[in-house]
N, C-alpha and C positions, 0 to 999 in steps of 0.2 A: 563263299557263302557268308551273310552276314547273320550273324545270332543273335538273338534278342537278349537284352541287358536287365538283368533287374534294378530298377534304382534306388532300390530300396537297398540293395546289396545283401550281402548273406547275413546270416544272423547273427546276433552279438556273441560272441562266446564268453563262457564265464572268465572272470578277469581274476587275479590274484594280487592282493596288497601286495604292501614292504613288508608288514608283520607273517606274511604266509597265509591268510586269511581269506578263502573266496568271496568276492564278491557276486552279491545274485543279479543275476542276470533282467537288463530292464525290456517293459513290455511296449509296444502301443499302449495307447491310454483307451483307444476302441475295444479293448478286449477286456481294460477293466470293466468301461462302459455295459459294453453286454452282460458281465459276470454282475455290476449291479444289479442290472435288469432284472435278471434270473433270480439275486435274492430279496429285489424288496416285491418283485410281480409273484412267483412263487409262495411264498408266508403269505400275500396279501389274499395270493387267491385259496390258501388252503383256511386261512381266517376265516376271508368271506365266505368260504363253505360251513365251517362251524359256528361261525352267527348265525348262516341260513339255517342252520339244521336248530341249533337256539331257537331261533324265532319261531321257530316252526313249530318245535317243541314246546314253546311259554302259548305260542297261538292255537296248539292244539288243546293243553290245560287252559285253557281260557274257553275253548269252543268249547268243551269236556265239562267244565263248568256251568256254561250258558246250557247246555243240555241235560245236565241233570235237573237246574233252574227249571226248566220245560218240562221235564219228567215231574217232579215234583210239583209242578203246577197241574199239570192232571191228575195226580194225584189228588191234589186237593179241591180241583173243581168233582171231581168223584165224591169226595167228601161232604163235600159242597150239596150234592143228589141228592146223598143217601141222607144227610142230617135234616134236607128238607121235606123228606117222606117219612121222618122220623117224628118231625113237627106238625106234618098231615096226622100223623096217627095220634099223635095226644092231645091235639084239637079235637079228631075225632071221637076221641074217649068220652072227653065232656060234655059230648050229646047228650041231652035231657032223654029222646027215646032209648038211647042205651041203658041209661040209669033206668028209666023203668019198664025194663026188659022189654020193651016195642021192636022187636027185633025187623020185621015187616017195614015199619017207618024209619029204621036204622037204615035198611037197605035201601033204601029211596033216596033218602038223605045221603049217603055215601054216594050211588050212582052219578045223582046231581052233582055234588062234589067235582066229583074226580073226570066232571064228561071235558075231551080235547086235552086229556094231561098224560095218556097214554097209559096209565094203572088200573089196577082193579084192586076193589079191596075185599078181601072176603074174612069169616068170624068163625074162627075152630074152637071147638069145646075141648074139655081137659083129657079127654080121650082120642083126642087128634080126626077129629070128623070135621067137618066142611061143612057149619049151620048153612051160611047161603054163599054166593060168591057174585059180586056186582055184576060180571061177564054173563051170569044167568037168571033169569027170573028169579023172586023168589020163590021157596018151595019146591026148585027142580031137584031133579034128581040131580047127585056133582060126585065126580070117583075118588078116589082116595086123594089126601094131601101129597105133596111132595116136599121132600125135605123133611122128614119127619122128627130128623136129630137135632134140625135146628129149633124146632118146634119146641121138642122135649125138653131140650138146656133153657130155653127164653121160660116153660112154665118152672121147671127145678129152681131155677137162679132169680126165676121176679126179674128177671131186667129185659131191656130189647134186645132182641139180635139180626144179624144180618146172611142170611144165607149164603153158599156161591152160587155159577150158573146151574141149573135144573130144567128139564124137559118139564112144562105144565101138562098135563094130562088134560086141562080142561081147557088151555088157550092154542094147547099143538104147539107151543116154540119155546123156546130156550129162555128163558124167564130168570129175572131175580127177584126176591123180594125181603124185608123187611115187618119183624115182627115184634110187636106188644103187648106183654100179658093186663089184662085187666081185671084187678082184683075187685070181687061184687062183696061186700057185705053179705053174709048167712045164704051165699049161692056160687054154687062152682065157676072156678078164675074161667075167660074165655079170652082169645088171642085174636089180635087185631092184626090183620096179613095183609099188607099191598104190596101187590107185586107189580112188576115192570119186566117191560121188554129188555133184552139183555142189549139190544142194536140200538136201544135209545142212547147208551155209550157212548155210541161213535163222535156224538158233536162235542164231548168233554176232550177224547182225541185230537179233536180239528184248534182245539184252544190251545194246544199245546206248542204248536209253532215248528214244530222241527222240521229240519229240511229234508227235500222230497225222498231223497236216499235213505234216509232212516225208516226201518219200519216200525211199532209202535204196535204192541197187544198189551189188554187188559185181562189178568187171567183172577182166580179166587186162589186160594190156600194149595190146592189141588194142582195147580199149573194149569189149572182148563180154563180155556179162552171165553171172555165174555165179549169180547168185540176188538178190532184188529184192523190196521189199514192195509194187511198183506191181502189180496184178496184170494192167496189158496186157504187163507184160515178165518174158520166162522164162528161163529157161537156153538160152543159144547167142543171146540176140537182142540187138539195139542198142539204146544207150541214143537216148531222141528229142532230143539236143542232142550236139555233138559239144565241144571243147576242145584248143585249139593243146598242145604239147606243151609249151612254157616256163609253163602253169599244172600244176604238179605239183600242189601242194597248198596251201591256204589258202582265201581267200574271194575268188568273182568272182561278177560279175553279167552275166547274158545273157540272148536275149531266143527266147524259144520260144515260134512259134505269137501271133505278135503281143503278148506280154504278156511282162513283165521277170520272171526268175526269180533265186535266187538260190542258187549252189551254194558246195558244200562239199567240199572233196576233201582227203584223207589217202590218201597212199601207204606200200606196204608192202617195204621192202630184201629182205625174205626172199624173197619169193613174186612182187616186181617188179606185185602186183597194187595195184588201187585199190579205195577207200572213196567212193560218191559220194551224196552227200544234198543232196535241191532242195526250195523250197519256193517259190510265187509270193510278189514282193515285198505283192502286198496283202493277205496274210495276214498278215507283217510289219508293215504298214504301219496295219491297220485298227485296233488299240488307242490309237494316237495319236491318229486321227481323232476317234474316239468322245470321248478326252478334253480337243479342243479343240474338238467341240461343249458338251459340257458347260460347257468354262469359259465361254464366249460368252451360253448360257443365264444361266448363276451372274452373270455380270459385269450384264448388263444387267438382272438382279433386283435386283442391288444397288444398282445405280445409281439405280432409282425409291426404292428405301426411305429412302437416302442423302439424296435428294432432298426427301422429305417431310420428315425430320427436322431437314434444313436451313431448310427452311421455317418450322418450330416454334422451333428452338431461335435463328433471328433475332428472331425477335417478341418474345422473352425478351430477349435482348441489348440492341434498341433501346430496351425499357423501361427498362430497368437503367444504360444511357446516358446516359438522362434524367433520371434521380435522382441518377445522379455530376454531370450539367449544374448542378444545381440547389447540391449542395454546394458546387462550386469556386465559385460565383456566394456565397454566405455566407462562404468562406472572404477569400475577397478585399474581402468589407465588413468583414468583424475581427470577427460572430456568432460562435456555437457554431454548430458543425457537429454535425449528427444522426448517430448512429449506424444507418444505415439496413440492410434486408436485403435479400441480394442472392441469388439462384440461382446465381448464377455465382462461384467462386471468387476469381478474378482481381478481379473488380469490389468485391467484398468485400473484398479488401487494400486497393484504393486508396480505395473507405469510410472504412477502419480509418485508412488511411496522411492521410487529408487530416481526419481527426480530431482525431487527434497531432499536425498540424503544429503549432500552436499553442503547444501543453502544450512541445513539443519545443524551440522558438525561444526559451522564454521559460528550459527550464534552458539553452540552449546560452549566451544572455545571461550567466547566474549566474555557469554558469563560466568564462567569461573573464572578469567581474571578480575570481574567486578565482585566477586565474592572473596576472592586472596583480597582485597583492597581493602574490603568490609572489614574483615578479618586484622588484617593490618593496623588500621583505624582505632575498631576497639580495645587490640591489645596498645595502643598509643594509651587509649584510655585509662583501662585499667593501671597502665606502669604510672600516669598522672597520680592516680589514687592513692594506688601504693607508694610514689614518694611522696605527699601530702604525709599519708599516713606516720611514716617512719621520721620526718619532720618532728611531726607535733607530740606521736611516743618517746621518744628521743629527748627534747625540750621538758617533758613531765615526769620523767621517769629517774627515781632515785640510784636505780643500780642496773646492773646491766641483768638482772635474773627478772626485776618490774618488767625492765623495755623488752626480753622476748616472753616476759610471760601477755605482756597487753599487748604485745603487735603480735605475736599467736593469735589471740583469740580475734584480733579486730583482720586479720587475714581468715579465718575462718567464717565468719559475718561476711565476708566480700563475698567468699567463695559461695556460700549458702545462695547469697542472691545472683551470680553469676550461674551455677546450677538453676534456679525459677526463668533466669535469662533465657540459658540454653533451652531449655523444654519448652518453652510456653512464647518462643521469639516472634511466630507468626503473627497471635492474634494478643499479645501482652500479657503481662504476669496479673494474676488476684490479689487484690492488696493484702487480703484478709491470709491469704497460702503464704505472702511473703513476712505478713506480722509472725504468723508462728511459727517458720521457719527461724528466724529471729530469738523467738522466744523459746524453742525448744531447750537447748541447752540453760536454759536458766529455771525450768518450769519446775515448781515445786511439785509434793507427791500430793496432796490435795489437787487434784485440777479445777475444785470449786474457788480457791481463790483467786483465778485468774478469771477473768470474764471478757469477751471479745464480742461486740455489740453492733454491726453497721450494714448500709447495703455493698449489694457487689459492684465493686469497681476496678475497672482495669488499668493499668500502669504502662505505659512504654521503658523501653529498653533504658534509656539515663535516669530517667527518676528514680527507677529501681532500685537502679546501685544507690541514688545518695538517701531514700528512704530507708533502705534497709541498715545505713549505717548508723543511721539517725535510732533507729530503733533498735539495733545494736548496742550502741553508748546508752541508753534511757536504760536498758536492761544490764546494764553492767553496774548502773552507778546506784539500780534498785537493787541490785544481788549485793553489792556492799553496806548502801547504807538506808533502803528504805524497804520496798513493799516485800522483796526479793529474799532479804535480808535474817528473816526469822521466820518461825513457823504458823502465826498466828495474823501478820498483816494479808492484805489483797492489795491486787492492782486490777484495774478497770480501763479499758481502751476503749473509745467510743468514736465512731465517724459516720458522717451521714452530708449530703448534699444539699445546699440551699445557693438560687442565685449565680450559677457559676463557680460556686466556689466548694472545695471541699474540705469541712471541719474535723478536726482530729484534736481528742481530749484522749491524754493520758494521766489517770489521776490514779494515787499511790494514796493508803490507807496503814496506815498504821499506830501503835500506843504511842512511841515517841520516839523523834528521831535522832541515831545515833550520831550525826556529826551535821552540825550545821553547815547549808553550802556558802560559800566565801565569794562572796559578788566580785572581789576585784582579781579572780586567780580564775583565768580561762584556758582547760583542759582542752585534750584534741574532743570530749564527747559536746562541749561548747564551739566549738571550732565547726563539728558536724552541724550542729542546730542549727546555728547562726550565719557562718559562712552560706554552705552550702545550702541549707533549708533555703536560709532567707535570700542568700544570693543565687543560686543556679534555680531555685524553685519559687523565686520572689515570694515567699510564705510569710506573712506575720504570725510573729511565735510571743507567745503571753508567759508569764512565771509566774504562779501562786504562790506560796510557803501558807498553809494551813499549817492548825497545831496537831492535826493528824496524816498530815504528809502532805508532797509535794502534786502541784498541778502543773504538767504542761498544757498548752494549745495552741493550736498550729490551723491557720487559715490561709489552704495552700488551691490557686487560681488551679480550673480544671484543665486548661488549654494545657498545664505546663505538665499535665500527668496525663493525659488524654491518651489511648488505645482502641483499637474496632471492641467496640464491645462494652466501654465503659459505659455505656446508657443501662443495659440491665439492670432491673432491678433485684435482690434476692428475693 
């Protein structure tokens, strides 16, 4: 019988270094694959949950808002009512037959008034009787007032007031009204009543806007209802949930009838009445539901599709494994590596990249021998310099402690500008970095006598060296016998660009100078100026002798100092 093979073969077992060290054990890349899966789909869907519920939450304090907005707007079209039966009444007052007590022609004139505005107005005496009432003739007989307390406070206090709902005894319905005392000159106050339907309410309601699920009642102080779009509650009845009195207005939740509701209340300063809109929380609530079933749906659709492509897109990978296996295995015999094709980006660079190594190693080779050469070159250079140097100390130096005390210091001058060399070799040295370099060891403790004036300009690598020795020897032969010299002279450097060409004045100030320079005896610091100035930097150099110190000037071609970067200006 033949048995089926796995070709995958058995599992890798854990392996142990030379050091004694397990190594762990390697996977498929499919199983990291899925183990992504799982942590960037997992977070994203428990995120995407808690944004949902976010948004839901900011979109519910938004609706929560936009409905008190609405609350508050009927509130104030209420407002809106009452201020204007308020302003019926004090029109009414300044009736000429009121002032003179025409009480007959008052009531005709109110009737007229008030006919198709749904009120009646009627005139209580300060004993709370009912002179006439516009709903009745005048002269009839009319039965007691109602609201009598309200009555009593508006004559006590002199000001208007505003009742809650009331049964009229003389219209049979749930009635509000609004009342004004009128004070008579040398005749008892009488009270101007217009009352209204309590159901004329309802279209202040309808202004309000809120959506159909909310209910909406108008109650007074009392909690009794003056109009309501529930339609088990009417005028004169209770709301079915009551409220402590420290919730005046804003948003609470309470639980009516075993299920959580959620109210809304605005109150009214004018009228001392309320605004009350409820809705169950699972009306509220049911939009979130819906869309954290959907996400749960979405999520685990996703997750199989994720899944499958995970599966495809390994297969790919391990392939493409296996053919970078195979290059780095030629790379390391010293072959040509193939340019092979990969589906995968990534895998394709390190293709391309273990390609190149080769081709790469072999210019990185080149150019370090072209850099030893460089290298080589310069130190040619500098040994030129230094025997120059050791020549012309040598030929001027009285003893042998002169010649290492002046080839010290003029090896140290090398070194200073070989240091600006090294740092600054790419893009050339700053003349201005290289003059003070130069200058430091010679700087007095005033730093006002020295003064360094010019634009920026960059230097290559040879002018360097023979500027800075030039500048060197000026500074030695000031520190003995001019600006350098004592405590009280200055030196002044100046350069700047014209035409091609770059100007350099060194001019030296001082009372008077200690040794005159001897024109026919030329030092190795004449040697720098002239020789090399003039010869390797083709410079025309000028020599003052003022009575207060010496001038160089140096008119040195820019080609021959030229660097990336010399055009800068400071």
């Amino acid at each position: 019988m033949v048995q089926a093979v796995d070709e995958r073969g058995p599992p890798e077992p854990e392996k142990s270094t030379l050091d004694g060290t397990v190594r762990m054990r390697s996977r498929p890349i499919s199983h990291y694959l899925f183990f992504l899966i799982l942590v960037g789909l997992v977070p994203a869907l428990l995120f995407s949950g808690y944004l949902l519920v976010r948004t839901n939450t900011v979109q519910q304090e938004g609706l929560q808002s936009i409905f008190q907005s609405n609350t508050r707007s009927i509130v104030q079209v209420v407002e809106q009512e009452v201020s204007g039966m308020l302003t019926t009444l004090r029109v009414l007052a300044t009736d000429p037959t009121l002032e003179a007590d025409n009480l007959e022609a008052f009531h005709d004139r109110g009737r007229r008034a008030l006919i198709g505005r749904g009120m009646n107005l009627a005139v209580v005496d300060s004993n709370l009787r009912q002179v006439f009432n516009t709903r009745a003739d005048y002269g009839a007989q009319l039965p007691a007032v109602s609201g009598p307390d309200v009555l009593r406070r508006a004559l006590q206090d002199r000001t208007s007031a505003v009742s809650g709902v009331l049964f009229s005894e003389t219209s049979l319905s749930w009635v509000f009204f609004v009342a004004l005392p009128v004070n008579r000159e040398g005749r008892e106050p009488l009270l101007l009543v217009l009352a209204r339907g309590a159901d004329s309410l309802a279209r202040a309601i309808e202004d309000g806007r809120l959506p159909a699920s909310w209910q909406v009642a108008i109650v007074d102080s009392t909690q009794t209802v003056l109009s309501s779009t529930d339609p088990a509650l009417s005028a004169g009845g209770a709301l079915p949930f009551t409220f402590t009195d420290t919730f005046r207005q804003g948003i609470t939740e309470i639980e009516m009838n075993g299920h959580p509701f959620q109210i809304i209340r605005e109150g009214s300063a004018l009228t001392q009445w309320s605004v009350v809109a409820w809705t169950p929380m699972a009306t509220i609530s049911a939009p979130i539901m819906r869309s954290i079933g959907l996400l749960v749906i979405g999520g685990l659709t996703i997750g199989a599709l994720a899944a499958l492509v995970t599966w495809l897109v390994a297969g790919r990978i391990t392939r493409s494994a296996r053919r970078l296996s195979e290059s780095a295995r030629l790379l390391g015999a010293g072959q040509t590596v193939p340019q092979n094709l990969h589906p995968i980006s990534e895998f394709a660079i390190v293709s391309t990249a273990l390609g190149e190594a080769a081709h790469n190693r072999s210019e990185a080779e080149s150019e370090i021998r072209l850099l030893m050469r460089e290298v080589a070159h310069r130190s040619k250079n500098q040994l030129t310099v230094i025997n120059a140097m050791v020549g012309q100390t040598a030929k001027n130096a009285a003893s042998v402690d002169e010649f290492v005390d002046s080839f010290r210091r003029r090896i140290t001058g090398l070194a200073r500008s070989t240091d600006l060399l090294l740092a600054n070799a790419a893009r050339g040295i700053d003349f201005r970095a290289l003059v003070e370099s130069q200058l430091e060891p010679f700087l007095p403790s005033d730093p006002e006598r020295v003064r360094l004036l010019g634009p920026t300009v960059m230097v290559d690598a040879q002018a360097s060296q023979t500027l800075g020795m030039a500048i060197h020897e000026l500074a030695t032969n000031a520190s003995k016998y001019g600006a350098l010299s004592d405590e009280e002279s200055r030196l002044e450097i100046t350069w700047w660009r014209r035409e091609g060409t770059l100007s350099l004045t060194w001019r030296e100030y001082v009372k008077k100078l200690n040794v005159l320079p001897d024109p026919d005896r030329k030092g190795f610091g004449s040697v720098v100026l002239e020789r090399m100035m003039g010869g390797t930097l083709d410079a025309e150099i000028t020599r003052n002798l003022h009575d207060n110190g010496i001038e160089w000037h140096f008119a040195i071609p820019l080609e021959r100092l030229r660097a990336d970067g010399s055009e800068d200006e400071a």
